[in-house]
C-alpha positions in Angstrom: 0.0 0.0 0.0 2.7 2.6 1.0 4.9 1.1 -1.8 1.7 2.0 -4.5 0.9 5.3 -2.9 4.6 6.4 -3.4 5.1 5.6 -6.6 1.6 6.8 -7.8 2.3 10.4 -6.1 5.9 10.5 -8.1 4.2 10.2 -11.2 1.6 12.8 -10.4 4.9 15.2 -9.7 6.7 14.4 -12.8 3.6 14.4 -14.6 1.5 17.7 -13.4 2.9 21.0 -13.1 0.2 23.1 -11.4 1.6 24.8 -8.5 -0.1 23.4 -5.2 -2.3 20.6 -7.3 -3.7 17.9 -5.2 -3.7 14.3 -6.1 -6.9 12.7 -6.4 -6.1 9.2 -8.4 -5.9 6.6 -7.0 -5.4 5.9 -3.8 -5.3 9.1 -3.0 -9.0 9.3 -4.6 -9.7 7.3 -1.6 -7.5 8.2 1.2 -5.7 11.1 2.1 -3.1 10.0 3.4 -2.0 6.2 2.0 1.3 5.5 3.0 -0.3 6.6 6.8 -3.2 4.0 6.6 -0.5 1.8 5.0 1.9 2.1 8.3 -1.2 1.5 10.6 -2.6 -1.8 9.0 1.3 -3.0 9.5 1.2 -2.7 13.1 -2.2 -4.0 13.6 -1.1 -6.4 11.0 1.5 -7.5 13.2 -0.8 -7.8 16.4 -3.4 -10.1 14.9 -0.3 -12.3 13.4 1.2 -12.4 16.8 -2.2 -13.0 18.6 -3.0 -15.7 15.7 0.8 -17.5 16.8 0.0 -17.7 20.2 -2.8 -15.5 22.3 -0.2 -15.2 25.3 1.1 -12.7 22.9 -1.8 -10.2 23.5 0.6 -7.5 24.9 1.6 -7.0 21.1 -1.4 -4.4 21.1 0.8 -2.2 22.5 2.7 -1.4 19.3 -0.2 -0.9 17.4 -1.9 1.3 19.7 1.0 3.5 20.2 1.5 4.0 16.0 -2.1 4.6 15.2 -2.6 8.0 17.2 0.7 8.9 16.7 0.6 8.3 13.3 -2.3 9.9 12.9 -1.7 13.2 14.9 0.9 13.9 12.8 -0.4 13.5 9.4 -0.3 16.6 7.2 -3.1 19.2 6.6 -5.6 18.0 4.5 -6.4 20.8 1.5 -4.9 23.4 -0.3 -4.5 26.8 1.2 -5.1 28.5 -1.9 -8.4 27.5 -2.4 -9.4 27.7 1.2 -9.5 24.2 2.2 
């Protein structure tokens, strides 16, 4: 997912030359911010493969409840400043 969402916004910069042009192709039709969901389904990702290996293994939440809000607190601004979003 993060490997797709990177590669799709580097075509849309070699390819478009508006100044301050959003994507919206894509995944970036249907998220926001890809390569963020992307990082966040890896760490819960992680927890349910650990929790499937062995339930003792619950504590693995941890990780993907400390990514998630972080991740998402520090996401960018969504919009362009030019056009008052």
């Amino acid at each position: 997912l993060e490997a797709m969402a990177d590669h799709q916004l580097w075509v849309f910069r070699l390819t478009n030359r508006t100044p301050g042009a959003i994507m919206k192709t894509g995944l970036w039709r249907w998220n926001r911010h890809p390569n963020y969901l992307g990082e966040v389904l890896f760490w819960w990702g992680l927890f349910f493969m650990g929790l499937a290996a062995n339930p003792a293994y619950w504590w693995t939440i941890a990780c993907a409840l400390t990514w998630s809000p972080r991740l998402y607190l520090s996401r960018a601004p969504v919009g362009n400043q030019a056009d008052g979003g």
